[in-house]
C-alpha positions as CSV (number, residue, x, y, z in Angstrom):
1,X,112.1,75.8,101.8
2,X,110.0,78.9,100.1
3,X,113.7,80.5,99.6
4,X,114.8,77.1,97.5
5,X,111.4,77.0,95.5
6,X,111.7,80.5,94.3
7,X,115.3,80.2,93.5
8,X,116.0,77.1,92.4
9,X,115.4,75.0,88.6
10,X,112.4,76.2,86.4
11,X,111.0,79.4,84.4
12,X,109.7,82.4,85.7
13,X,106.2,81.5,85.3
14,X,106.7,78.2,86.8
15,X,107.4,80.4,90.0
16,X,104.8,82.6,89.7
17,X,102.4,80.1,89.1
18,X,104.0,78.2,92.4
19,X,103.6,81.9,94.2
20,X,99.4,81.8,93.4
21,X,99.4,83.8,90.4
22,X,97.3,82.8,87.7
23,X,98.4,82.3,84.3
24,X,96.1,84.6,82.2
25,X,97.4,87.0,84.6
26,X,101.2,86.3,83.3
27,X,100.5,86.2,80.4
28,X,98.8,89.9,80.0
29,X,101.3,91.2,82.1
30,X,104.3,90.1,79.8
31,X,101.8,91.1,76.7
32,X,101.8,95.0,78.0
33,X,105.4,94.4,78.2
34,X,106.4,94.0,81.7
35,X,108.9,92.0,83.2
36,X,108.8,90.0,86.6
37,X,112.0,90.8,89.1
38,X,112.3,89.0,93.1
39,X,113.1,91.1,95.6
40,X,114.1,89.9,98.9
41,X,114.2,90.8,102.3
42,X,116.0,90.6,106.1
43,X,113.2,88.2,107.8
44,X,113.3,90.5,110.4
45,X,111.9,93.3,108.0
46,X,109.0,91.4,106.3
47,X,105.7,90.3,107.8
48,X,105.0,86.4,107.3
49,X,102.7,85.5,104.4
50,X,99.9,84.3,107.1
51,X,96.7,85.8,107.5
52,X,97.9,87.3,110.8
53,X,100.7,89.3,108.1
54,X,98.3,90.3,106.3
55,X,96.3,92.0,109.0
56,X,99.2,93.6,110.4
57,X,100.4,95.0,107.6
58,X,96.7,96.6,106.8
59,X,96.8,98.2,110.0
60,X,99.7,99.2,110.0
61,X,99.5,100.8,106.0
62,X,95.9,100.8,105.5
63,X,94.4,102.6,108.7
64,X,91.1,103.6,106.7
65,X,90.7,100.4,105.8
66,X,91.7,98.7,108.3
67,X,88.3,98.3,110.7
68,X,86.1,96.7,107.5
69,X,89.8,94.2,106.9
70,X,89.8,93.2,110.4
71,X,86.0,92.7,111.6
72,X,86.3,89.9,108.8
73,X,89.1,88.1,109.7
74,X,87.9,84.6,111.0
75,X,85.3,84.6,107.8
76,X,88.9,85.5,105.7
77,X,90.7,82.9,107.4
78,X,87.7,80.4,107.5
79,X,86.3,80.0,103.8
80,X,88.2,78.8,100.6
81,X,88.6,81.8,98.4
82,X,87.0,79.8,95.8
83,X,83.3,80.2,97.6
84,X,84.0,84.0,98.2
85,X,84.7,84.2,94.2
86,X,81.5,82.5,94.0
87,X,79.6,84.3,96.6
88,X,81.7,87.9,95.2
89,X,80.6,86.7,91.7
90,X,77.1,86.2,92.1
91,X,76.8,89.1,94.5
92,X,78.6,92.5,94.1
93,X,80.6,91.2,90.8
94,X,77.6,91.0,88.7
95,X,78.5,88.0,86.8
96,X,82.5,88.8,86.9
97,X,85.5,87.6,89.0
98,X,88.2,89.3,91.0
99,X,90.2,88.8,88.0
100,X,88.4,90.0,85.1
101,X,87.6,93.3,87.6
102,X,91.0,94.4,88.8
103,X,92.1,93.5,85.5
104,X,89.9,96.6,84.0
105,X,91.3,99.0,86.3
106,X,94.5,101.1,85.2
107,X,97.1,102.2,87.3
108,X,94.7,101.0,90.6
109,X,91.7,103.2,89.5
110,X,88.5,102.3,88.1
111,X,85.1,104.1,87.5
112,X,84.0,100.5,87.8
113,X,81.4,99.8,91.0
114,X,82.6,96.7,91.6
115,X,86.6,97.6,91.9
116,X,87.1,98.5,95.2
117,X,90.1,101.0,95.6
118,X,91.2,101.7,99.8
119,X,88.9,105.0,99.2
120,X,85.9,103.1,98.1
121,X,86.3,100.2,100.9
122,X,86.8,102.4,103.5
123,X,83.7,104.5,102.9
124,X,80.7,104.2,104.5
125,X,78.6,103.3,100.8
126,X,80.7,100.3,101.3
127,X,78.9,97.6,103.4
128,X,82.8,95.8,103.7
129,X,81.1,92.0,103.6
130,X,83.4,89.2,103.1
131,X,83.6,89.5,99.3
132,X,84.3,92.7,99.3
133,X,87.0,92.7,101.7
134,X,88.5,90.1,99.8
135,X,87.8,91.8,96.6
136,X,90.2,94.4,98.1
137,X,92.8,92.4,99.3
């Protein structure tokens, strides 16, 4: 069914935008020139797109990270992620979303507080609340 979605009738972006992605994100991406490709995998080689994949691949990738991911899991799998862009935006974000802040970093680095690289998550400056931990994810 996901496998027919992504293959079949409409545009790129229509598929992207199917996939979660949002479309000011698209577009900046194509406007610095880059081009979308889909890679695919054996079943048996890729973790499901559950939350349970997600923590499994954390662990298994992100070891630093990992405890702060993991102690917030039911909260993760529990609220909408438009009340943790609420709660991060009113809280850690100063007055900016997930979006506007990962858009400011370059090549996954920022200087930026609020961007929250695996280094900066997994330190102990970081309290790893909800938003962050989403914020990182």
């Amino acid at each position: 069914e996901g496998l027919s979605m992504l293959l079949g009738a409409g545009t790129v972006e229509e598929r992207l935008l199917r996939l979660g992605f949002e479309k000011r994100w698209i577009e900046r991406r194509r406007a610095a020139g880059e081009a979308f490709r889909l890679a695919l995998f054996p079943a048996e080689a890729a973790e499901p797109a559950t939350w349970d994949g997600i923590f499994n691949v954390v662990r298994e990738t992100f070891p630093e990270a990992a405890p702060k991911v993991l102690a917030r899991a039911g909260e993760l799998r529990a609220l909408p992620f438009a009340e943790l862009q609420a709660r991060a935006t009113a809280g850690y974000l100063r007055g900016a979303s997930y979006f506007e802040v990962n858009e400011a970093a370059m090549a996954g680095a920022s200087e930026d507080s609020r961007y929250l690289s695996t280094a900066r998550l997994a330190s102990e400056q970081c309290e790893g609340r909800v938003e962050e931990v989403r914020g990182w994810l």
